[in-house]
C-alpha positions in Angstrom: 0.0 0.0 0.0 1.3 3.3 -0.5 1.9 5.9 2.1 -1.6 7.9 1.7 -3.4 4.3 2.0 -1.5 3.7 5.0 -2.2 6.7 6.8 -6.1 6.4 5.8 -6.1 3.0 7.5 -4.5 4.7 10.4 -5.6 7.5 10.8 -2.0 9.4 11.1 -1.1 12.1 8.8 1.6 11.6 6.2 3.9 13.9 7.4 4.1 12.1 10.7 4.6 8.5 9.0 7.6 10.1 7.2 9.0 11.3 10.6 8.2 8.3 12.4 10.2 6.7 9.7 13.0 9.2 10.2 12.8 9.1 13.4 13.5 4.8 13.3 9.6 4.0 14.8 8.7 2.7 11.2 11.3 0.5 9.3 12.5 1.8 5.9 9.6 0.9 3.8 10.4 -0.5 -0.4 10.3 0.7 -3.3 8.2 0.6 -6.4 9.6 0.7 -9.7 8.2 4.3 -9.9 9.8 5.5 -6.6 6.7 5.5 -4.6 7.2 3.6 -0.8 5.3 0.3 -0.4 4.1 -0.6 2.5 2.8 -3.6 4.4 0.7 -5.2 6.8 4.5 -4.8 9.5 4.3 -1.3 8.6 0.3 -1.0 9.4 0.1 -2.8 12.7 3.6 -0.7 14.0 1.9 2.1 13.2 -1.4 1.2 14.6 0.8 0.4 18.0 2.6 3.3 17.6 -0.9 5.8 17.2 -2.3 3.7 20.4 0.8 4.4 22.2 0.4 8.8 21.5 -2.7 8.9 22.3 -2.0 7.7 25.5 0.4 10.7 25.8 3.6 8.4 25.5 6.9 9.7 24.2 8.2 8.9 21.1 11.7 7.4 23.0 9.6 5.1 25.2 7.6 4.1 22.0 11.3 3.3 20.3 12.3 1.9 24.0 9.6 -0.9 23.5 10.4 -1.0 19.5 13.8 -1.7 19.8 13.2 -4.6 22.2 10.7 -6.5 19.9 13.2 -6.5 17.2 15.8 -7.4 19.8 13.9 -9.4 22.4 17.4 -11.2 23.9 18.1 -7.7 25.2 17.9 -7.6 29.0 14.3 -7.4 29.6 14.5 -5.6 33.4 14.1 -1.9 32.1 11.9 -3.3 29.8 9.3 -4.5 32.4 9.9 -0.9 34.3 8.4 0.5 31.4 5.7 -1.6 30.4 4.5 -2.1 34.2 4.4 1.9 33.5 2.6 1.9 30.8 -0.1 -0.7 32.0 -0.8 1.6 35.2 -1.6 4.6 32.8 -3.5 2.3 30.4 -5.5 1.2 33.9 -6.0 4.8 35.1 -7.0 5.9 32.0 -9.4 3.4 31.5 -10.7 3.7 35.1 -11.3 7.3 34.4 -13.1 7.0 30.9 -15.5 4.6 32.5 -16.2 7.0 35.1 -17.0 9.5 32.0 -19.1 7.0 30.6 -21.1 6.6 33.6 -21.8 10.3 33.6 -22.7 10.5 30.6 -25.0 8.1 30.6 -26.6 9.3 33.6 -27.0 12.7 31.9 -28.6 10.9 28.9 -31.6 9.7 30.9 -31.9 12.5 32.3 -32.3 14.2 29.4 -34.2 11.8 27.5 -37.3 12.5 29.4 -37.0 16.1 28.6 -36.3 18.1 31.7 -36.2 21.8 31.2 -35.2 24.9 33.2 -33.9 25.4 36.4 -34.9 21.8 37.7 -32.4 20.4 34.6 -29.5 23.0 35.5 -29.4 21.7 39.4 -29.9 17.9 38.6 -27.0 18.4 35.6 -24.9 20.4 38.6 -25.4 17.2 41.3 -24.5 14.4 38.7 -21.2 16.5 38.1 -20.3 17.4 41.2 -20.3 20.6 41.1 -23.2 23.5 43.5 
């Protein structure tokens, strides 16, 4: 697939698939005859782990951290751990917050599914945030 292809499936922006490339997150990807790079399904789900990865606010050098170590997995795997065991308990907090969100939301939904209006709506919408 070629670069625009690959960033469609992704959902990352060219630019930033050529400087993850620079950058050594995405291996050098061929050639076609005509020049353009040709990508494949190593180059997709890096990149899919790599998007996952950002928008869990992770740096680019802990990203090539756990990289480097798939491609070298007899590496010592001590620092390793540190950093996934890291990255699980944001994962886990993150999660643990969005589900809170998804309550709330929720809760605001059936509220407002049965229509409330005025000033009853604004102090029921101020007690299921938590805020007077």
């Amino acid at each position: 697939m070629r670069i625009g292809e690959l960033g469609q499936a992704t959902g990352v922006d060219i630019e930033t698939i050529r400087y993850y490339e620079k950058a050594g997150l995405l291996p050098p990807p061929a050639r076609m005859p005509n020049g353009y790079r040709a990508y494949g399904p190593v180059h997709l789900e890096r990149l899919a782990f790599i998007r996952h990865c950002r928008a869990l606010d992770m740096p680019l050098a802990e990203i090539k951290r756990l990289l480097d170590f798939v491609a070298h997995p007899e590496a010592d795997c001590g620092d390793i751990n540190r950093l996934i065991d890291e990255q699980l308990k944001r994962v886990r907090a993150r999660l643990k917050s969005m589900r809170a969100l998804e309550k709330q939301l929720a809760t605001l939904r059936a509220l407002f599914s049965v229509n409330y209006l005025g000033r009853s709506a604004t102090i029921i919408l101020a007690g299921v945030m938590g805020t007077d």
